[in-house]
C-alpha positions in Angstrom: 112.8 111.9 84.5 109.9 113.8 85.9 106.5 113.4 84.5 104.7 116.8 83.7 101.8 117.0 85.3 99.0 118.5 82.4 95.5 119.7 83.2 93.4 116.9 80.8 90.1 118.5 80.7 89.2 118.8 77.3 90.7 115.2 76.4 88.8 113.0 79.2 87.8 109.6 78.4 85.9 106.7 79.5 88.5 104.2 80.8 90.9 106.8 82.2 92.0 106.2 85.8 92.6 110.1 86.7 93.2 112.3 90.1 90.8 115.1 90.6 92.0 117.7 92.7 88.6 119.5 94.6 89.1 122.8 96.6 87.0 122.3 99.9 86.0 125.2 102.1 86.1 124.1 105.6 85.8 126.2 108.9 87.0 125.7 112.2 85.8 125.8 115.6 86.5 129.9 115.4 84.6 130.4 112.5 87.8 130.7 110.1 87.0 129.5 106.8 90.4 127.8 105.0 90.5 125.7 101.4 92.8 122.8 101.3 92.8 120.5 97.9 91.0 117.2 98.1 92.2 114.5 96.0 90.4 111.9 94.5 91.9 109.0 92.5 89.6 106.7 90.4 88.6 105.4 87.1 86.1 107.3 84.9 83.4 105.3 83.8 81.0 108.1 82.4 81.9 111.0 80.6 78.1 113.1 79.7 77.1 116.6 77.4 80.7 116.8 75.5 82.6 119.9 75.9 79.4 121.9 76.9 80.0 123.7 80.2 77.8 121.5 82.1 80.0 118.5 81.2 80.2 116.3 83.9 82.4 113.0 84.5 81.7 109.4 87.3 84.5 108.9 88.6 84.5 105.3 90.7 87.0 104.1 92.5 86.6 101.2 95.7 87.2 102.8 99.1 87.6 99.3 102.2 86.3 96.9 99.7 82.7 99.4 99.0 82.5 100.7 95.7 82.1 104.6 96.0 81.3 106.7 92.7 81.4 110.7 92.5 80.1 112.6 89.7 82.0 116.1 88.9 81.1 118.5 87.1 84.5 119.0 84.7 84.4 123.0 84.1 83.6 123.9 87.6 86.1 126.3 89.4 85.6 124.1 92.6 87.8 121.7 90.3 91.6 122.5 90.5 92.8 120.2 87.6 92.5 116.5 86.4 95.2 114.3 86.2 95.9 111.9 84.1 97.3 108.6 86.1 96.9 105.8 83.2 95.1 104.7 80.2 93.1 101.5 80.5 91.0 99.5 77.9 87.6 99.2 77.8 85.4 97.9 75.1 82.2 100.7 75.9 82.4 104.1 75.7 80.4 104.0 78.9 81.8 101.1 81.0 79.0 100.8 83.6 80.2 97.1 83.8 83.2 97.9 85.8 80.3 97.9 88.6 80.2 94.0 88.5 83.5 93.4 87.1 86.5 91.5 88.8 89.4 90.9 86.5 92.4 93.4 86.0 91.5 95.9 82.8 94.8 95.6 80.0 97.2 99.1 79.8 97.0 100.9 77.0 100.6 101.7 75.7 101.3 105.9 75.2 102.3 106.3 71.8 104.0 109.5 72.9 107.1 107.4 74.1 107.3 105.2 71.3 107.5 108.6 69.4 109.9 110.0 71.6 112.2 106.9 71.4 112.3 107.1 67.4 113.1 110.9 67.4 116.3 110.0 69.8 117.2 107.4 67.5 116.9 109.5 64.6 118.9 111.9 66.3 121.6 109.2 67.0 121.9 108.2 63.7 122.3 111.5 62.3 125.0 112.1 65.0 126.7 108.8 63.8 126.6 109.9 59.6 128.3 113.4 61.1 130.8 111.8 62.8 131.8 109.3 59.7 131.7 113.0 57.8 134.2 114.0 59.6 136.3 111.4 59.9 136.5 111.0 56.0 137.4 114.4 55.8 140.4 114.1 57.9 
């Protein structure tokens, strides 16, 4: 089963390890400019000014050992989309502790599949009292 793959703007949070996909404008020896999408995986530890358009997001992620941190701005139209990888715990709403931090942060379990799996098994069981239905009508 394929995942679908959701622009998450609007629902960014602290603890979030996401992709960023950046358009970059590059230009050859000739002087021909071409874009190609850059893409940038890495936690978010920062998310600042809300849903305002100058809402911007640091994303950190460690690059040969070096911690490297980017900061995007979240409305730009140099951002393609933002997508969502997994959903980690952290106690803050602004985790600047991952800076120092060495142990492995817990998963946080989707609900949506939990709710997905009940509606099949609803849908089971209804299937089942049909069946029975019919049965005793024969």
């Amino acid at each position: 089963m394929l995942k679908e793959i959701k622009d998450i703007r609007n629902e960014i949070q602290s603890g979030m390890i996401v992709k960023v996909h950046q358009k970059v404008k590059e230009t050859n020896t000739k002087g021909e400019e071409k874009e190609r999408i850059q893409i940038y995986e890495g936690i978010v530890i920062a998310v600042k000014h809300g849903k305002e358009a100058g809402a911007t997001m640091t994303v950190r992620k460690i690059s040969d050992g070096v911690g490297v941190e980017k900061i995007y701005p979240i409305y730009s139209p140099v951002i393609d989309k933002i997508e969502l990888v997994r959903q980690m715990k952290v106690t803050k709403s602004r985790p600047y502790y991952l800076r120092t931090y060495k142990k492995k942060l817990k998963e946080v379990k989707q609900e949506e599949i939990k709710e997905d799996t009940k509606e099949v098994k609803k849908e089971k069981i209804v299937a089942k009292k049909e069946e029975t239905k019919a049965e005793a009508a024969k």
